[in-house]
N, C-alpha and C positions, 0 to 999 in steps of 0.2 A: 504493500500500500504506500509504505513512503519510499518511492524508488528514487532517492536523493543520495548522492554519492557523499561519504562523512569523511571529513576534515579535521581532524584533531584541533584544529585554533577555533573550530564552529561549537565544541564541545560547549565551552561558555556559553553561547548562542542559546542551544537547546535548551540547558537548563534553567534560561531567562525567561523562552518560552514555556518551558512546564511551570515556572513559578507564578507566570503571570495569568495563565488559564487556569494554577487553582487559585489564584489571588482573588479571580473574578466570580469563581463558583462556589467559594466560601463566605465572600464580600455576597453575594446574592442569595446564600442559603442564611445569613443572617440579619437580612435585610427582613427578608421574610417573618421572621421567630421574632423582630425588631416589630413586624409589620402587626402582627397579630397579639401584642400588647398593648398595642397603643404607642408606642414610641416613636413610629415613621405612621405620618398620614395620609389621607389621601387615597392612594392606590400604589399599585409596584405593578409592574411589569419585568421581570427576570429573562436574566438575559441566557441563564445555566442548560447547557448543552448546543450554545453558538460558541463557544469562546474560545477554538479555533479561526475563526472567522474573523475576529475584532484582531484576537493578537496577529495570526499572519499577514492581513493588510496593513497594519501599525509596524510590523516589525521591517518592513518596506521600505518605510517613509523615513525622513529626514526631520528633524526637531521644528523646520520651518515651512513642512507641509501641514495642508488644512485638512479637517473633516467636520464631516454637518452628522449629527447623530438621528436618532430613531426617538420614538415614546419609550422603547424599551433598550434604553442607551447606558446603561452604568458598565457595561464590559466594554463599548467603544472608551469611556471617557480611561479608566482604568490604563487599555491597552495603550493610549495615545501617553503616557505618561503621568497622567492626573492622579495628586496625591490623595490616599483613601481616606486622612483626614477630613481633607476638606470638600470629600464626596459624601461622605456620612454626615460631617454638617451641617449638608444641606439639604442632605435627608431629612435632619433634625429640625430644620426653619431654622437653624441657626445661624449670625451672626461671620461667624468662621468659614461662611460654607463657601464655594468659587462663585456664587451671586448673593454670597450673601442673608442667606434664609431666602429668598425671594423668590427663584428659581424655581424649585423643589425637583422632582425627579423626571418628568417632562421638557423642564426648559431652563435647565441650567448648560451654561456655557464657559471657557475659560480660555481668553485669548495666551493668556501665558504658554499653553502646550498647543497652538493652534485650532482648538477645540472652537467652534462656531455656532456651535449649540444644534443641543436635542430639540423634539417638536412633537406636540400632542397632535397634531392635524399630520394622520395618514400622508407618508412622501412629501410633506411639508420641506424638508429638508434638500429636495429635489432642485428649488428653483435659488435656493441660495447656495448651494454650491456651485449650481452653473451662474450663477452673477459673481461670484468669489473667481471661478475661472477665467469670467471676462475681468475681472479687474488685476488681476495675474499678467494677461498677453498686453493687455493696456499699456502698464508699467513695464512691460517686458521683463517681468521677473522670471527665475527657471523653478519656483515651485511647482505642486500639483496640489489637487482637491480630491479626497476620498471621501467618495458621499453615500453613506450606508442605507437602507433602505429595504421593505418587506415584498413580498409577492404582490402580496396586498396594493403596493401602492404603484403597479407596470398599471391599472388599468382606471389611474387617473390622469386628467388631460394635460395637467401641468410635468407627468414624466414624458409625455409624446412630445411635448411644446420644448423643453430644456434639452433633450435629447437632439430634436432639430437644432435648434438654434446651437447647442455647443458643436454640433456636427459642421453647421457652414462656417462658425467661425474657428472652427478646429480648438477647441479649446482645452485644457489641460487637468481635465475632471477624466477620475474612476468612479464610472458607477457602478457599484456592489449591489447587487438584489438578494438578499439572503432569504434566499425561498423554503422559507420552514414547512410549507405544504398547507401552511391555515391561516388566513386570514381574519382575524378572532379564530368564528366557526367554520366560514366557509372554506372548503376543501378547493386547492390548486384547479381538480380537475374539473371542478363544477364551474370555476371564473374564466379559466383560457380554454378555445380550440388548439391547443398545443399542448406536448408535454413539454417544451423546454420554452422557458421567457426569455432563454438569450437571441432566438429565431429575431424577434421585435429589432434588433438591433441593425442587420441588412437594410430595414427601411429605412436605416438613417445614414447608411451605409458607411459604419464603423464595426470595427470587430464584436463579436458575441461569441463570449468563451463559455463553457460550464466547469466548474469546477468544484471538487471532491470537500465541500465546506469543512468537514468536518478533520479534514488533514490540514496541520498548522501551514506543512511545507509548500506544499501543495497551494495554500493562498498565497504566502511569501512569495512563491517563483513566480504565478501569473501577477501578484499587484509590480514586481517589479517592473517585469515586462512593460505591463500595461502606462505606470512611472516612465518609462526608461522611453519608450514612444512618445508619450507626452512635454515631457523634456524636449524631444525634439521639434515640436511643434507640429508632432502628424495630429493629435486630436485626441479624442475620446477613444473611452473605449468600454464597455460593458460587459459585466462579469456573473455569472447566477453562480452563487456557491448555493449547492442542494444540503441540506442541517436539517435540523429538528430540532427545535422548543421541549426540554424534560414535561414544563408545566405547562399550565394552561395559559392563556392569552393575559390574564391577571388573576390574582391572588383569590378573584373571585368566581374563577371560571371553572365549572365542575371537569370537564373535558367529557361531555356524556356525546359528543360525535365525533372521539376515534377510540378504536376497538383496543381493549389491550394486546391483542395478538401483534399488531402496527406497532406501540409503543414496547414491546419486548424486543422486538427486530430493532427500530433502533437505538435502543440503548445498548445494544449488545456495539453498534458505531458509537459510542462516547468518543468522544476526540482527547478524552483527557485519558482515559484510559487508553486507548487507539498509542496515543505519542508514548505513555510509560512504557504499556509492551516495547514500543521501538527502540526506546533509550536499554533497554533492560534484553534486548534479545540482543543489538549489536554489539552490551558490552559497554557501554559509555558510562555506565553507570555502577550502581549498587542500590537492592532497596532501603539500606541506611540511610546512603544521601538523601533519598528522594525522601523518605520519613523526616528529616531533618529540616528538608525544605517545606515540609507540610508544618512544623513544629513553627517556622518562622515565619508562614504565613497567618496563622492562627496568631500568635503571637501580636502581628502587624495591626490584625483586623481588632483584636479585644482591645489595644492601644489605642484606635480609633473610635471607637466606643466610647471610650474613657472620656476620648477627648472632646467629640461631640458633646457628652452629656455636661461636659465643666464650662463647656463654652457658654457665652451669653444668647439669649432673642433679640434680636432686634427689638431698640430702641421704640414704643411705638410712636413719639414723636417725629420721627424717619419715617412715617408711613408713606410719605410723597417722595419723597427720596428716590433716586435712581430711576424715576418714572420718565424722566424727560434728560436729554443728555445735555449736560453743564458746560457752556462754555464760557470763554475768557478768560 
């Protein structure tokens, strides 16, 4: 499955990648247990059994590329660099959090790691990566824009509309469709005459890849690729990584339309477990280390707890704050 040739100096590599796929599926299983106390409001959308997905297009990119996230964006924001502190923050409404309490998990952002923000509105994130791309060739910069996004959101008007328009002005967006197979409830095969949404891409006449989501490597080689053409100024380019959601669509969703038989098959694809076998068959490893690294994950994520919960709320004298952008 991972037919990637190993490099002794990559060893580091790998084991940044497993740290940071369980970083993000332990960050999201306590989010959860966080969620059903009362201590995170609102809603959660989990990201746990993408996070091959998030890390191998992050691990791509450069400190000074962009990405536009999802509703269900805490393992993009994660993989892009974002400190868990100040994700859980503003899980909390807190004060500390990368917008500050204000955000919350929907629509928080952080220009510090290129992060351009998540979005509650379905492919919302669509039209602002392709305007991040135009203002990239503008200034003639040699960034890119990784712009995440669900099945769900190929059969709105603004992906058809972004996708032309970065096509004629060749612009330097990856688009990622991470087609978990549901849309909430609605099933892939019920929304497209197609099995594959990268077909959609020919109409714009940019590449359409498909690729194996749930293999970290496997993302990493096509976002590079797909980088490494945009750099040069050919264009876009669009990518289905095929994954699966462990959970439901949110913390509220029973999953009573897909069959456990469906959800056995693909957990037996975990991508987190999928990369352990790899590191542990070729010998890269030991399961010491890898426990150890579980040790300091865990570790990271109760720190960040700690710290959320010490931090302050917003002021509510600030309620107007931040609402309008301050100049002079």
């Amino acid at each position: 499955m991972f037919g990637v040739v190993i490099k002794l100096e990559k060893k580091k590599e790998f084991f940044e990648y497993y740290k940071k796929m369980l970083l993000i599926r332990k960050f999201e299983s306590k989010i959860l247990s966080l969620f059903d106390v009362q201590k995170v409001y609102g809603t959660t959308h989990v990201y746990i059994g993408q996070e091959a997905v998030a890390v191998g297009a992050c691990a791509a990119l450069t400190k000074q590329d962009y990405i536009t996230s999802t509703h269900r964006g805490h393992g993009h924001y994660i993989a892009k660099g974002g400190d868990i502190k100040v994700i859980m923050s503003e899980l909390f409404g807190k004060e500390t959090g990368c917008c500050k309490g204000r955000g919350g998990t929907q629509h928080m952002s952080d220009l510090k790691i290129g992060h351009l923000g998540s979005n509650g509105i379905t492919g919302g994130g669509i039209p602002i990566a392709t305007g991040a791309g135009f203002a990239i060739k503008y200034k003639k910069k040699n960034n890119v824009v990784v712009c995440f996004f669900g099945d769900g959101a190929c059969n709105e008007g603004y992906f058809h509309e972004s996708l032309n328009f970065a096509s004629i002005h060749k612009l330097p967006v990856i688009y990622i469709c991470e087609n978990n197979l549901y849309a909430m409830s609605t099933p892939v095969k019920k929304a497209f005459p197609t099995e594959d949404i990268s077909v959609r891409a020919a109409s714009y006449n940019i590449p359409g890849k498909i690729v194996d989501g749930n293999n970290v490597l496997a993302v990493k080689k096509m976002v590079i690729e797909a980088s490494n053409r945009a750099r040069k100024g050919k264009g876009p380019t669009f990518l289905e990584c095929k994954t699966y959601r462990h959970f439901g669509h949110s913390r509220n969703d029973p999953k009573i339309y897909r069959t456990k038989a469906e959800e056995k098959q693909w957990l037996k694809k975990d991508p987190i477990l999928l990369f352990k076998s790899y590191l542990l068959k070729n010998k890269l490893t030991d399961e010491n280390h890898l426990k150890n690294i579980e040790k300091e994950v865990e570790q990271e994520i109760n720190e960040a707890v700690t710290f959320a919960e010490k931090s302050p709320f917003p002021n509510p004298i600030d309620v107007d704050k931040y609402v309008f952008c301050e100049t002079g």
